[in-house]
C-alpha positions as CSV (number, residue, x, y, z in Angstrom):
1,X,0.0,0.0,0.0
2,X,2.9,2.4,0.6
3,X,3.5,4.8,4.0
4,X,1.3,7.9,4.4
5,X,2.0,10.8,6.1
6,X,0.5,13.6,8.1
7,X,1.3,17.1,9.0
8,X,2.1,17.7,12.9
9,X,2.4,20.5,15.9
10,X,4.5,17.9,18.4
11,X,4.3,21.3,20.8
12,X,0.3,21.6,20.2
13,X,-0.6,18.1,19.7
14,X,-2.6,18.7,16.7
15,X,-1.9,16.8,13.2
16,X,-4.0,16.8,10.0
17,X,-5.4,13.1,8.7
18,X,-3.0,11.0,7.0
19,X,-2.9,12.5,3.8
20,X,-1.9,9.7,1.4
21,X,1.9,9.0,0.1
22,X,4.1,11.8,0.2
23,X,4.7,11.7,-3.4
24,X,1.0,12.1,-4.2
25,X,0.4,15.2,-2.2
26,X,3.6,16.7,-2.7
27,X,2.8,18.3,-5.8
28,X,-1.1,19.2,-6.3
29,X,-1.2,22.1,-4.0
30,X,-1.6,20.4,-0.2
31,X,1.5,21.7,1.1
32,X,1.0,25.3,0.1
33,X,-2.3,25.1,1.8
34,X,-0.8,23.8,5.1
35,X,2.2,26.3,4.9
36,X,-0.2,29.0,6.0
37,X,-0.1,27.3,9.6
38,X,3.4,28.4,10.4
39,X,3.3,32.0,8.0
40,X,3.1,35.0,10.4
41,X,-0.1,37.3,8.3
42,X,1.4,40.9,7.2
43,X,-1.7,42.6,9.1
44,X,-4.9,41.3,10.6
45,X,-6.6,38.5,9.3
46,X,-10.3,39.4,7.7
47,X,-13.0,36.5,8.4
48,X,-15.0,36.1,5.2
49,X,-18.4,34.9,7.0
50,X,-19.9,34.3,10.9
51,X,-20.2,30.9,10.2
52,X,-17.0,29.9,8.8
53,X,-15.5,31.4,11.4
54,X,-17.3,30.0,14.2
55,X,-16.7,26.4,12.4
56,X,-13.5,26.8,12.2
57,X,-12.9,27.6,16.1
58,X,-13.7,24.4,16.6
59,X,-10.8,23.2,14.6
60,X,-8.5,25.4,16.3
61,X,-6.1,25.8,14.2
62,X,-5.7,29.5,12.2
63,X,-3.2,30.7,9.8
64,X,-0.1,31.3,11.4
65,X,-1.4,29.1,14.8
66,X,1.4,26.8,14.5
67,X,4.5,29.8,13.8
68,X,7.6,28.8,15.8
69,X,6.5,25.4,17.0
70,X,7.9,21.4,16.3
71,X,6.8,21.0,13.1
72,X,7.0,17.4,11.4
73,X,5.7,15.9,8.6
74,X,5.3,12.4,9.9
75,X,5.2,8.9,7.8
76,X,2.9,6.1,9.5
77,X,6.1,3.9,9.8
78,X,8.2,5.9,11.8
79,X,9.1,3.8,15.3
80,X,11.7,6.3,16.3
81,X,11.7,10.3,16.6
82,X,15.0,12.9,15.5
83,X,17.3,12.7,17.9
84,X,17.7,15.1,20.4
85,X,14.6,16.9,19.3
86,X,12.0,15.9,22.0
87,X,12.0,16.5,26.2
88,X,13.7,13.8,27.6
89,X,10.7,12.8,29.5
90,X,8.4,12.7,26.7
91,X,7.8,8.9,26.3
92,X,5.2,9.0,23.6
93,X,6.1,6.9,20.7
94,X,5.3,8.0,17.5
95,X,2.8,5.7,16.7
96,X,0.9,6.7,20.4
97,X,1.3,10.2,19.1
98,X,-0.8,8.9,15.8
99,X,-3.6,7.7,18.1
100,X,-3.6,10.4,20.8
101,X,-3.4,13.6,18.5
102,X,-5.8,16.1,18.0
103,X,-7.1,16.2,14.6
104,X,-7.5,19.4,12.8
105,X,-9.6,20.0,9.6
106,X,-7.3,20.5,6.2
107,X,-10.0,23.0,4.2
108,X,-8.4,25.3,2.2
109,X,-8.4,29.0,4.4
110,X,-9.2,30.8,2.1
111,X,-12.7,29.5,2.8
112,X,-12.6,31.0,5.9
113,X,-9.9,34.0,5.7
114,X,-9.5,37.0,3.0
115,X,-5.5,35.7,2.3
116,X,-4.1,38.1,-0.1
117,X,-3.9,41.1,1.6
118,X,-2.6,38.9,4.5
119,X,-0.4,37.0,2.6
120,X,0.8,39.3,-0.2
121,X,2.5,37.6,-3.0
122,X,4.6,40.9,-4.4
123,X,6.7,40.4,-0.9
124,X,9.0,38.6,-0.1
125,X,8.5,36.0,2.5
126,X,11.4,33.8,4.2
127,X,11.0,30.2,5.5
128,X,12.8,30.0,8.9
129,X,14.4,27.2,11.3
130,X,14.5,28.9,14.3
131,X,16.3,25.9,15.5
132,X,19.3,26.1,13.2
133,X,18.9,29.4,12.7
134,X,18.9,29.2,9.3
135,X,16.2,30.6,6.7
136,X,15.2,30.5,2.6
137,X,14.1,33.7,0.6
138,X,10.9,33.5,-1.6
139,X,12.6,35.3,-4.3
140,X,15.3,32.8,-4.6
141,X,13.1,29.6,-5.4
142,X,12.9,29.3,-9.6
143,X,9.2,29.1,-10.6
144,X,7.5,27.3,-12.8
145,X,6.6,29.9,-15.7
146,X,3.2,29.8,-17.1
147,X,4.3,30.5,-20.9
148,X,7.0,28.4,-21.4
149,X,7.5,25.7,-18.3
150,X,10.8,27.4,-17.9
151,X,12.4,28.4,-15.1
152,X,11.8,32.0,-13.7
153,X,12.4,34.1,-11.1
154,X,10.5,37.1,-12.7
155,X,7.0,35.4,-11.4
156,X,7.7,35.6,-8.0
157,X,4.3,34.0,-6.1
158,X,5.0,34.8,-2.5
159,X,5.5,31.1,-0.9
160,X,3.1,29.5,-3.1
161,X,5.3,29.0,-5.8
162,X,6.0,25.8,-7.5
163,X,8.9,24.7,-6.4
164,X,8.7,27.2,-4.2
165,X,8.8,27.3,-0.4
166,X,6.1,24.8,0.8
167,X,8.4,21.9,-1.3
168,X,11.4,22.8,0.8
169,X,9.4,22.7,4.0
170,X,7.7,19.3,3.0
171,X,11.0,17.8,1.9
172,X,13.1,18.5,4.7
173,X,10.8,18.1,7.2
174,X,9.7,14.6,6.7
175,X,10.6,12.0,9.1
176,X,10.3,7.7,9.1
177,X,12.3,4.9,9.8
178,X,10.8,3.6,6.5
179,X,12.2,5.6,3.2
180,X,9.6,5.2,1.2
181,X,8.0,8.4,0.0
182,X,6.5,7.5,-3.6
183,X,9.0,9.8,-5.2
184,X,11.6,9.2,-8.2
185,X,14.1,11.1,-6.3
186,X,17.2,9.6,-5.6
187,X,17.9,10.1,-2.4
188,X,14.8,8.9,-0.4
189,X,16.4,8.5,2.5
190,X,17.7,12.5,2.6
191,X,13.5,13.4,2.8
192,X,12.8,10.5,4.5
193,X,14.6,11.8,7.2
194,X,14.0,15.3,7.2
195,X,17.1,17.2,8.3
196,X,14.7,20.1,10.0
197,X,11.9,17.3,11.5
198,X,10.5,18.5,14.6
199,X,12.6,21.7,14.2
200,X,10.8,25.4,15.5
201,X,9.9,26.8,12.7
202,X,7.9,29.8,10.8
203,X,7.5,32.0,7.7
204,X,7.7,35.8,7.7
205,X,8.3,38.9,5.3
206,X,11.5,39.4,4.9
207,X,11.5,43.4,5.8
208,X,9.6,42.6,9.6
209,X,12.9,39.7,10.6
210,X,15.6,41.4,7.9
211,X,17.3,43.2,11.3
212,X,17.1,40.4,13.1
213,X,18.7,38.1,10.8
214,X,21.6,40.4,10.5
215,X,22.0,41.3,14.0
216,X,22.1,37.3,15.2
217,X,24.1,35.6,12.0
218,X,21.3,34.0,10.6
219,X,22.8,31.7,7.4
220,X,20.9,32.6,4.0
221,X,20.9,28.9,2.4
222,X,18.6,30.1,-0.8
223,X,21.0,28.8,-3.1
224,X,21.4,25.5,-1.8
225,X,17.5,24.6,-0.8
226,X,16.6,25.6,-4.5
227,X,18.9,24.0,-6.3
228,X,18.2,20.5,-4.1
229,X,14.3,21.4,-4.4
230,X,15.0,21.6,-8.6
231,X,16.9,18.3,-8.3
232,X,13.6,16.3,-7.1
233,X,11.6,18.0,-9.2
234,X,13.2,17.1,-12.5
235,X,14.1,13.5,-11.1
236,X,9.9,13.3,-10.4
237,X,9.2,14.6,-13.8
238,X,7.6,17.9,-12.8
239,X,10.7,19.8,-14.2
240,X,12.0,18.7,-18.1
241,X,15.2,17.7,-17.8
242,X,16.6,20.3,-20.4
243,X,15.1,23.0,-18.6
244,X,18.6,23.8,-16.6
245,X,18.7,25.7,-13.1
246,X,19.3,29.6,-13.8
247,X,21.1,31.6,-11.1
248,X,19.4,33.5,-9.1
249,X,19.5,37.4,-10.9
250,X,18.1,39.3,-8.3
251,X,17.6,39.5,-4.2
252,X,15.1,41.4,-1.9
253,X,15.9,44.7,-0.9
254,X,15.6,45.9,2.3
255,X,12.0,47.4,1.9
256,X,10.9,43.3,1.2
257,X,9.9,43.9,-2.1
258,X,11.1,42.4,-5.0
259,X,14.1,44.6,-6.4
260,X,16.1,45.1,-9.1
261,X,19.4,44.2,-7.5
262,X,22.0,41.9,-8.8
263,X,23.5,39.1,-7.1
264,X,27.6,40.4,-6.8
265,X,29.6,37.4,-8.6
266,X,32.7,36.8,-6.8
């Protein structure tokens, strides 16, 4: 049948349903819809109806909710957690985690939530491990263009690009002792075994944490998570294999937005 997997607050105790194989999610939109549960809103979030609203308090769960918590995507054969990333006196296997957690609803939020002035997708926004203090720049992250199914960075979608950040998120933060994921890529066992599962973690605009990246030596690893995140596309067949990886010819300024300003080649 394969291993399933489903999306998990280890600090809340809340998980979506298994979802299916990770391969079969992966791509058709699931994980940008989920991202929003760790993405900070750039103002306050505008309910679009009484009763959605009110429905989805009993769900508890909200865009942004989850922002800064132990965040793991988690496969239904895992026996063992990441090491060192749990209290020493948690005992809970994974599989008692499984039965125990509190399941929330997966519904798109924009049912629920006006997103685009909350989530604008002409800013930049930046994927953080708080743990490892380490993040990755929307504006770094290759799309998909519409025209051509080329590569492009001049379509910039906010974190809902494809690849864009919700891919890196899903394929570093899985985590099983089984490496089957239902993916062509390679190296199974490097997203089996998510190098950031159960990390703290959250998305922000890059102009509301710029100061504080700068000021405590956060590591700008764009470059690296793109080019990986291109690698399993192509190898899964959602990239041709002609299309090469372009370098990146712009970064975000320090207003957030997406500017004209080219990458210095050493």
């Amino acid at each position: 049948m394969g291993q399933y997997f489903m999306f998990a607050n280890l600090d809340a105790h809340q998980a979506t349903r298994y979802m299916g194989k990770l391969g079969e999610f992966f791509y058709d939109g699931t994980t940008v819809d989920l991202i929003y549960l760790i993405a900070i809103p750039a103002c306050a979030l505008e309910g679009k109806s009484w009763r959605n609203l009110k429905s989805l308090n009993a769900h508890l769960v909200y865009p942004g909710s989850w922002a800064g918590d132990r965040i793991i995507c988690l496969g239904d054969y895992a026996k063992t957690w990441p090491e060192g990333k749990l209290d020493d006196g948690n005992k809970e296997t994974p599989r008692r985690f499984t039965r125990t957690v509190t399941q929330i609803r997966t519904r798109d939020f924009d049912h629920d939530w006006n997103l685009e002035k909350a989530y604008p997708t002409d800013r930049v926004w930046v994927l953080r491990n708080l743990t490892k203090k380490i993040y990755v720049r929307s504006n770094g992250v290759p799309t998909i263009s519409k025209d051509d199914y080329e590569l492009t960075y001049d379509e910039h979608k906010g974190f809902a690009g494809k690849p864009g950040l919700s891919h890196i998120l899903f394929s570093r933060i899985s985590w099983s002792d089984d490496f089957s994921i239902s993916m062509a890529y390679d190296k199974d066992e490097d997203i089996a075994r998510g190098a950031w599962a159960a990390d703290r973690l959250d998305v922000r605009l890059l102009d509301e944490v710029e100061q504080e990246l700068i000021t405590d030596g956060w590591i700008d690893i764009t470059q690296v998570e793109a080019k990986r995140i291109y690698d399993v596309f192509v190898q899964d067949g959602e990239i041709d294999s002609d299309c090469n990886f372009p370098e990146e010819p712009r970064m975000a300024d320090s207003s957030g937005t997406v500017a004209e300003v080219f990458v210095a080649k050493e």
